[in-house]
C-alpha positions in Angstrom: -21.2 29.6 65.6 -21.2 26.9 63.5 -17.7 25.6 64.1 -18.6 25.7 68.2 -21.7 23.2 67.4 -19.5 21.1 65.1 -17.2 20.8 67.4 -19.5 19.5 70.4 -20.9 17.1 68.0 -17.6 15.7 67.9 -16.4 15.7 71.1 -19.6 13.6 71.9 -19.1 11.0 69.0 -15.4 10.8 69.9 -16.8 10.6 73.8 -19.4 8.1 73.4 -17.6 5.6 70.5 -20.2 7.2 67.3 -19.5 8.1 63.9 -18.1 11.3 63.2 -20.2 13.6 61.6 -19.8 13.8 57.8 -19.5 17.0 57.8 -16.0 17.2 60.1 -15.1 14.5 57.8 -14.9 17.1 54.3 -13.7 20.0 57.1 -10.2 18.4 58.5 -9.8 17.2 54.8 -9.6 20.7 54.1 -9.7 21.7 50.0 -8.4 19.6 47.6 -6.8 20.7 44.7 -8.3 19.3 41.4 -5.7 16.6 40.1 -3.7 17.9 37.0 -4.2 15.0 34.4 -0.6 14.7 33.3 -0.1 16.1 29.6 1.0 13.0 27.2 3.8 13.1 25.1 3.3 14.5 21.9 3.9 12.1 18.9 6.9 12.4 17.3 6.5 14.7 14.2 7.1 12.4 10.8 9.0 15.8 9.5 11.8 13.8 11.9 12.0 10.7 10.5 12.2 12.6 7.0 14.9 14.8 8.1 16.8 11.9 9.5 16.6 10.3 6.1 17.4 13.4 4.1 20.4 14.0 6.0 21.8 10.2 5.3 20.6 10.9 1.5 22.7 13.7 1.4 25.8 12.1 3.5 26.2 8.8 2.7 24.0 8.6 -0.3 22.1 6.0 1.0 17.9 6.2 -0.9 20.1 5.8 -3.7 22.2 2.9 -2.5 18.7 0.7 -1.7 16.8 2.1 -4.7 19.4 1.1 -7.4 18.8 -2.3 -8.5 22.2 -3.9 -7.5 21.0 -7.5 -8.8 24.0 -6.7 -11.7 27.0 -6.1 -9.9 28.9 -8.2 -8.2 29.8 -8.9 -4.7 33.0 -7.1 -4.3 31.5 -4.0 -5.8 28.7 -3.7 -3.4 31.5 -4.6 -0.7 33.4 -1.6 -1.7 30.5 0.7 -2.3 28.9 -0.6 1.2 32.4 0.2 3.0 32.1 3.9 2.4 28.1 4.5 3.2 28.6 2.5 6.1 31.4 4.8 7.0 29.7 8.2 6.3 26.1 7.3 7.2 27.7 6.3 10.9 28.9 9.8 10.9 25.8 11.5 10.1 24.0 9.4 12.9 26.7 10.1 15.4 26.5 14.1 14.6 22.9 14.4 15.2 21.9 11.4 17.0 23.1 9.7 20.6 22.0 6.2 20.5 21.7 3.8 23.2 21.3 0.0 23.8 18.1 -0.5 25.1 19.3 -3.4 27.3 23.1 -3.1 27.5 24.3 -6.7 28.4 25.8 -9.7 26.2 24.2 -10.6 23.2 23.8 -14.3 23.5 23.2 -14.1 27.5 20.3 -15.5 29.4 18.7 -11.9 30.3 15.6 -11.1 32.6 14.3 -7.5 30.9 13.7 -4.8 33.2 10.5 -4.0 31.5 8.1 -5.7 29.4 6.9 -2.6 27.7 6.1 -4.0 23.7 8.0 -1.0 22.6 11.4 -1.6 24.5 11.3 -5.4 24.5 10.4 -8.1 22.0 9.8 -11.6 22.7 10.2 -13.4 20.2 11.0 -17.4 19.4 8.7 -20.3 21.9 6.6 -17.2 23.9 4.9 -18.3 26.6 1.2 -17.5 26.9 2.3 -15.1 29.9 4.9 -12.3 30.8 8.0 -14.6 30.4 11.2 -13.9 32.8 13.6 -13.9 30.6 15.6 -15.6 27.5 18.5 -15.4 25.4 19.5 -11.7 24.0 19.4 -11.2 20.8 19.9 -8.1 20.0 20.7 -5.1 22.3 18.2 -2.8 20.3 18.8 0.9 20.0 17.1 4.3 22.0 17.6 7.6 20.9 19.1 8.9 24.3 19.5 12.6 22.1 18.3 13.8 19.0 20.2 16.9 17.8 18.5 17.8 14.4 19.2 21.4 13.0 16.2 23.6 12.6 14.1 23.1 9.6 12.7 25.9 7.3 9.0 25.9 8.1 8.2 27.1 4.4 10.2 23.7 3.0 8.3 21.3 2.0 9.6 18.2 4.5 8.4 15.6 1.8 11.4 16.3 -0.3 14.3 13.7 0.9 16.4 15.1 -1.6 16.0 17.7 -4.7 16.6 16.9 -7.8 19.7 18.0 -9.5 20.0 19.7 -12.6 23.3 20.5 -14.3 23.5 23.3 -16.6 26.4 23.2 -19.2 
């Protein structure tokens, strides 16, 4: 019965030019479903970035490349020692990593960003006090478009890099 009155009431607002009653309003809008906040990202895990390192540590050597005081050798010996890392810690990245530029034009090139997002983008040099169109590239920077990392042990403790190394004679 109460649709029947509802639906005189309106017929007479619509007729004579008034404001719909309220409660038509909520009825033709029917039920809304509750919005669903979306979930965030979660936060990359630091066990990563440790993995990542422990996985050029054991490739190419390379914590003990930048913790070894090279200050004593000279410059065609770090030449030649940098020559191989370089080559096997490009490997290791190129196994388990696909990398991206994160704007893929010519370094050097005027270049209008498409986004100003602080993580993707950089201004840096004369920065205007606003968003600024555009400037010189400088460097392409790099995205992970993949990350393949094998599994981890869940009992191993992710702080170790590397083990130590005991020989026994």
């Amino acid at each position: 019965m109460s649709r029947i009155v509802l639906a005189f009431r309106a017929f007479f607002a619509i007729l004579f030019g008034g404001p719909l009653p309220a409660e038509l309003k909520t009825r033709a809008a029917g039920p809304r479903p509750a919005a669903q906040p979306k979930p965030e990202p979660a936060p990359p895990s630091p066990a990563y970035a440790l993995q990542l390192l422990a996985i050029l540590q054991r490739d190419s050597r390379l914590i003990d490349f930048l913790m070894e005081d090279i200050a004593a050798y000279e410059d065609e010996q770090i030449g030649a020692a940098v020559r191989s890392l370089h080559d096997q810690a490009r490997d290791s990245l190129g196994r388990y990593l696909s990398l991206q530029p994160v704007i893929d034009g010519v370094e050097g090139a005027y270049t209008r960003p498409a986004t100003a997002d602080p993580a993707a983008v950089k201004f840096i040099g004369n920065v205007p006090a606003g968003k600024p169109e555009g400037g010189t590239l400088r460097h392409k920077g790099w995205r992970a478009a993949k990350m393949d990392l094998p599994t981890v042990n869940p009992k191993q403790d992710a702080s170790i890099i590397a083990p130590a190394e005991i020989e026994i004679e």
